[in-house]
C-alpha positions as CSV (number, residue, x, y, z in Angstrom):
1,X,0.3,2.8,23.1
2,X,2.7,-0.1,22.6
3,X,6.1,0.3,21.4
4,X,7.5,0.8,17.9
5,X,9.0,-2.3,17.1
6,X,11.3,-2.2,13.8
7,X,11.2,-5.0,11.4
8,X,13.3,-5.7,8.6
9,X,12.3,-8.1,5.5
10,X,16.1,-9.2,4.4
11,X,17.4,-11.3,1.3
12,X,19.5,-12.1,-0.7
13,X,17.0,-11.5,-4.2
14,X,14.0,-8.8,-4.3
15,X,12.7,-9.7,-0.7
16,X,9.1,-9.8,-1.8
17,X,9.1,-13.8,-0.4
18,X,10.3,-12.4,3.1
19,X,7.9,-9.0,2.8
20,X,4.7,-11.1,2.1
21,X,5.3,-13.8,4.4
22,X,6.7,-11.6,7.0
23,X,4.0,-9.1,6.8
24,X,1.1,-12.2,7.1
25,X,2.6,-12.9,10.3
26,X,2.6,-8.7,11.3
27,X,-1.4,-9.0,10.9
28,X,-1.8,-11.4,13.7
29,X,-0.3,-8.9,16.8
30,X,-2.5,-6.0,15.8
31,X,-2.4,-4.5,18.9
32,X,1.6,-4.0,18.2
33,X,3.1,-0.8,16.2
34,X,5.8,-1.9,13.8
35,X,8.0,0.3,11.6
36,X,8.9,-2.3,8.7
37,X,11.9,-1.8,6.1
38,X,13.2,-4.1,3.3
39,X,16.6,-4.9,3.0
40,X,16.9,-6.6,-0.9
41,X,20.2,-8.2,-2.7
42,X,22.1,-8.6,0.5
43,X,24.1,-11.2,-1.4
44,X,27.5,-11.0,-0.4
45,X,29.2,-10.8,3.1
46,X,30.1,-7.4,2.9
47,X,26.5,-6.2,2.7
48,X,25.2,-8.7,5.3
49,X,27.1,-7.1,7.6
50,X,25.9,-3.3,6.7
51,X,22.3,-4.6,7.0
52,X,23.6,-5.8,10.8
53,X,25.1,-2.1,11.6
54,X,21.8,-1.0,10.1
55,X,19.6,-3.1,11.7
56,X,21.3,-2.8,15.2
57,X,21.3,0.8,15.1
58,X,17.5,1.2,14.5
59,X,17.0,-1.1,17.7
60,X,19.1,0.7,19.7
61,X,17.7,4.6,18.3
62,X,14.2,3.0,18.8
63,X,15.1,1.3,22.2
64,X,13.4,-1.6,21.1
65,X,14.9,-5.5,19.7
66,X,14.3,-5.9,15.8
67,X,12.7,-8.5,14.2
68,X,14.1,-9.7,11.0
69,X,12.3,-12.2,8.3
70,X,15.2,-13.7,6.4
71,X,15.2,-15.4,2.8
72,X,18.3,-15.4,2.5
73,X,19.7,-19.4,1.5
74,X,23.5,-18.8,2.5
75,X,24.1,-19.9,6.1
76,X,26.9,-17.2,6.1
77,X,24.8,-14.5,5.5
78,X,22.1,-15.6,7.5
79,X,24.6,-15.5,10.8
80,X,26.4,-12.2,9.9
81,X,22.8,-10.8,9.8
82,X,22.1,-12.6,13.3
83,X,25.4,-10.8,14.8
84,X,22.6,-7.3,14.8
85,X,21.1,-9.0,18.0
86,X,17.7,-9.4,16.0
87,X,15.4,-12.1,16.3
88,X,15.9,-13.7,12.8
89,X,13.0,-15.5,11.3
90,X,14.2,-17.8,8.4
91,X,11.6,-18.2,6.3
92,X,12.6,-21.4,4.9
93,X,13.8,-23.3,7.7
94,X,11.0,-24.7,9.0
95,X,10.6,-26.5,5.3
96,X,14.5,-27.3,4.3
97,X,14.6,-30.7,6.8
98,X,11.3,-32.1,6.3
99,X,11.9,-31.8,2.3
100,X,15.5,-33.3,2.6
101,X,14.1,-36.4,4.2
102,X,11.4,-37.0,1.7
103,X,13.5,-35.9,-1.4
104,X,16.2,-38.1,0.1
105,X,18.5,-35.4,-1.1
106,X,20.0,-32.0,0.1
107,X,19.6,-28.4,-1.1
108,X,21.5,-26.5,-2.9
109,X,21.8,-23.0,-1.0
110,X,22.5,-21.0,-4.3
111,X,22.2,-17.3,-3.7
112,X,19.4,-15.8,-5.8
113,X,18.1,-19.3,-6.8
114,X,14.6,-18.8,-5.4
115,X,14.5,-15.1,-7.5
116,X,15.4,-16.6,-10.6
117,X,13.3,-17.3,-14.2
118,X,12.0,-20.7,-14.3
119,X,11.3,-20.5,-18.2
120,X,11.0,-18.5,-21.0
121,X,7.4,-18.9,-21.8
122,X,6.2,-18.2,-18.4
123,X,8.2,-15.0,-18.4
124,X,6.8,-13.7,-22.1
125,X,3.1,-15.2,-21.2
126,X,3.3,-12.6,-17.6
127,X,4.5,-9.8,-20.1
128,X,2.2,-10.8,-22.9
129,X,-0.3,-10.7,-20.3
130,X,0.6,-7.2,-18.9
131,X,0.7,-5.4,-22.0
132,X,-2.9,-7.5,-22.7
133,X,-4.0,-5.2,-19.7
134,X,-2.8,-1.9,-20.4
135,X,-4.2,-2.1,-23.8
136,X,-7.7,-3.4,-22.4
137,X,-7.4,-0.9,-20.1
138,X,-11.2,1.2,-19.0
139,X,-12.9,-0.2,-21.5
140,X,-10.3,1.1,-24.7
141,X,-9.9,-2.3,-26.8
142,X,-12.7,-3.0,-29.1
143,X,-12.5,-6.8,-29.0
144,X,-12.1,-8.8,-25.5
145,X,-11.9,-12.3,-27.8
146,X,-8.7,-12.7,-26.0
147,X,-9.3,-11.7,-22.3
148,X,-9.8,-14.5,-19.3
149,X,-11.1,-12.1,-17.8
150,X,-12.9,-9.1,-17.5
151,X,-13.7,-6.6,-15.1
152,X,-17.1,-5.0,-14.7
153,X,-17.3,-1.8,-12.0
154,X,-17.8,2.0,-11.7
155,X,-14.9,3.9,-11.9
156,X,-12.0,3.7,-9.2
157,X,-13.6,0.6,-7.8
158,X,-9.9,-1.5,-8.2
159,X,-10.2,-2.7,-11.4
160,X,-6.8,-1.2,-13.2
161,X,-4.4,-3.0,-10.1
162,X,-6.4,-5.6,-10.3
163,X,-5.9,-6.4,-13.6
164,X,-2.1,-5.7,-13.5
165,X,-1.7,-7.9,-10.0
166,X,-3.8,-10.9,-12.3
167,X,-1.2,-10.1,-15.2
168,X,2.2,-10.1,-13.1
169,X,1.5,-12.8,-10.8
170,X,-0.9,-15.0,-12.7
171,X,-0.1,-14.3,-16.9
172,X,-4.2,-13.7,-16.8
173,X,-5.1,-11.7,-19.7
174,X,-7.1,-9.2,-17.4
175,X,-9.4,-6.4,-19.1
176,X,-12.1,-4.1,-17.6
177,X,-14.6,-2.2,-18.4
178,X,-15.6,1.1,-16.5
179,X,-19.0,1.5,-16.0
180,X,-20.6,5.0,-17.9
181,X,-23.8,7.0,-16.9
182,X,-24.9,5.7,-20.1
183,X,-24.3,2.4,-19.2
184,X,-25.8,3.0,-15.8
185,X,-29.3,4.0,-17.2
186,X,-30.8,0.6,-17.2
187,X,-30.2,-2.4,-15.4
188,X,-29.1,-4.9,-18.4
189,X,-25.6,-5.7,-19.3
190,X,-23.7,-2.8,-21.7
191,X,-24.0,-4.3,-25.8
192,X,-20.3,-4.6,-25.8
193,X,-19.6,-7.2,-23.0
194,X,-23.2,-9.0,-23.3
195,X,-20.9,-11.7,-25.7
196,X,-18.4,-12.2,-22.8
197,X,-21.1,-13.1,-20.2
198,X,-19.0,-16.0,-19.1
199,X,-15.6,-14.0,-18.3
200,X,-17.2,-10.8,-16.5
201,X,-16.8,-10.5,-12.8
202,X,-18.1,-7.3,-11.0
203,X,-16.8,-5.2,-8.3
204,X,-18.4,-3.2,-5.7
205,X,-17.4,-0.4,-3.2
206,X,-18.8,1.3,-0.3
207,X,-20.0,4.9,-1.8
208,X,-18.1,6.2,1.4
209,X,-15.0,4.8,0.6
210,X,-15.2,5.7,-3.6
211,X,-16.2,9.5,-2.2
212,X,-13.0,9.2,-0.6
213,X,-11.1,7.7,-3.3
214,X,-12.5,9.9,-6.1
215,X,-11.8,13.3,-3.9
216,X,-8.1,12.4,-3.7
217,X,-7.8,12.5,-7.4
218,X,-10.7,14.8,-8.7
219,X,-11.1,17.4,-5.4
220,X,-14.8,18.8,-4.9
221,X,-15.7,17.4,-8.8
222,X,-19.2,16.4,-9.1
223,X,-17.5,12.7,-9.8
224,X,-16.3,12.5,-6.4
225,X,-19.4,14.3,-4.9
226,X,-20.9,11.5,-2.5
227,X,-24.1,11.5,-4.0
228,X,-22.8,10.3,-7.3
229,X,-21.1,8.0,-6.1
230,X,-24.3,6.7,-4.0
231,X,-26.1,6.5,-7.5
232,X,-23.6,4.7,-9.1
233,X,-23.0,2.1,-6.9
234,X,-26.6,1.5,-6.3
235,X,-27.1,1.1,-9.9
236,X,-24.1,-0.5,-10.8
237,X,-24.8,-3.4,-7.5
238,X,-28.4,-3.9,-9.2
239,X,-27.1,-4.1,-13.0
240,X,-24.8,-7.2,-11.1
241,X,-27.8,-8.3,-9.4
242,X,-30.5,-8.4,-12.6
243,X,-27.4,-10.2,-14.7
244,X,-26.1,-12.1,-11.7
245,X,-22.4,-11.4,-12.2
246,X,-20.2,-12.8,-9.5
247,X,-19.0,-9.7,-7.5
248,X,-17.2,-8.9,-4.4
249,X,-16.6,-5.5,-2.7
250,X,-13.5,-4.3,-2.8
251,X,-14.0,-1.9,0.4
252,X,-11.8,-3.6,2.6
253,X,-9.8,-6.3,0.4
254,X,-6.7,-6.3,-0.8
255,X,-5.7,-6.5,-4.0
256,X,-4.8,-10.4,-3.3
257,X,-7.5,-11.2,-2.2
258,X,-9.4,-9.3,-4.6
259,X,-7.4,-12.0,-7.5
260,X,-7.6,-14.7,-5.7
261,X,-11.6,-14.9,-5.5
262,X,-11.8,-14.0,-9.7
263,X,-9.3,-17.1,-10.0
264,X,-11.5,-19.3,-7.3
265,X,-14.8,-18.2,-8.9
266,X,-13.9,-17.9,-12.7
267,X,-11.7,-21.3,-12.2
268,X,-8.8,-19.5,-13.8
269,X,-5.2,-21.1,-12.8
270,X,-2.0,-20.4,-13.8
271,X,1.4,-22.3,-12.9
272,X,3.7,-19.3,-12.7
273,X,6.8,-20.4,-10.7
């Protein structure tokens, strides 16, 4: 067994640029054990140096050097945060020089700059977009004139986070539509999304993996009992087949990757930042 190695994502806004990054990088050592811990709005000195005491104190109680994934734009910061003995990874630094030189021009290392609203009407078209998705939620809204998308799969597939991930990140207007035992009697298309033929995209699962899933939140329940779930998917996976829906299984994807092949495949794009 290797050694716990702790990581911290640090920056200066929410740290989700330094988390995601960071943690792509994790996913190529996976043979390593990493305790990971995110360190947001270290924007002034006095908390770049707590996150240094912090920092150097879970090496030394876990004998091991940290690793730190930096976003933070204020040189300052970024060396009081060095002072923990960490390695530091900037996540922009590798980018700033190469994009001076062809911008001819230098950044501006403004703390929070890289968290902040680019516009109005991307911000209200994310939240439009959200409260699209709640409202379109398993199959509840009548109409689904409005939706870019819609999501076709038995229940606790990955529809719902799927539809709010599209909705946050992308401003996709993001419905679904659970699939019934009524539905799952015949292998044609349910009446109500037959006009939307063109926005549906299916998902799958591993019956092993929805037993598990659907025992968490409905213990022993003939829902969660494995061989309804075997039924459903079977019959669900030849509904998709018969109509030849797009689908992908959501066994072992991540919700990112689960969006970004209904963006590929529908050809959806959104310019959100």
């Amino acid at each position: 067994m290797s050694e716990l190695r702790p990581v911290f994502y640090v920056s200066d806004g929410t740290g989700i640029t330094a988390e995601t990054i960071g943690h792509s990088l994790l996913t190529q050592f996976a043979g390593m054990r990493f305790q990971t811990d995110r360190l947001s709005f270290v924007d002034d000195e006095e908390k770049a140096r707590e996150a240094a005491d912090r920092i150097r104190r879970t090496g030394e109680r876990l004998g091991a050097r940290p690793i730190v994934v930096s976003s933070c734009v204020d040189p300052t910061l970024s060396a009081l945060i060095a002072e923990s003995g960490a390695l530091v990874l900037d996540v922009f630094a590798p980018f700033i020089e190469p994009l001076e030189r062809e911008l001819g021009e230098q950044r501006q290392s403004r703390v929070g700059q890289a968290h902040g609203l680019v516009d109005f009407e991307t911000y209200h078209r994310r939240i439009n977009a959200m409260n699209f998705a709640l409202t379109h939620d398993d199959g509840m809204a009548v109409s689904y004139d409005e939706a870019d998308v819609i999501l076709v799969a038995v229940s606790r597939a990955g529809k719902t986070p799927t539809c709010v991930y599209l909705a946050l990140h992308y401003g996709i207007r993001a419905a679904n539509y659970p699939l019934t035992d009524g539905d799952l009697e015949t292998d044609r298309l349910p009446v109500r999304l037959r006009p939307y033929r063109r926005k549906l995209f299916a998902l799958t699962i591993d019956p092993e993996r929805l037993h598990q899933i659907r025992q968490e939140r409905r213990p022993n329940s003939s829902y969660a009992k494995m061989e309804t779930c075997r039924r459903e998917v079977a019959a669900a996976e030849a509904m998709f087949q018969v109509e030849r829906l797009p689908t992908l299984s959501t066994t072992n994807k991540s919700i990112e990757e689960i969006s970004s092949k209904v963006l590929s495949t529908l050809g959806l794009q959104r310019e959100m930042y």
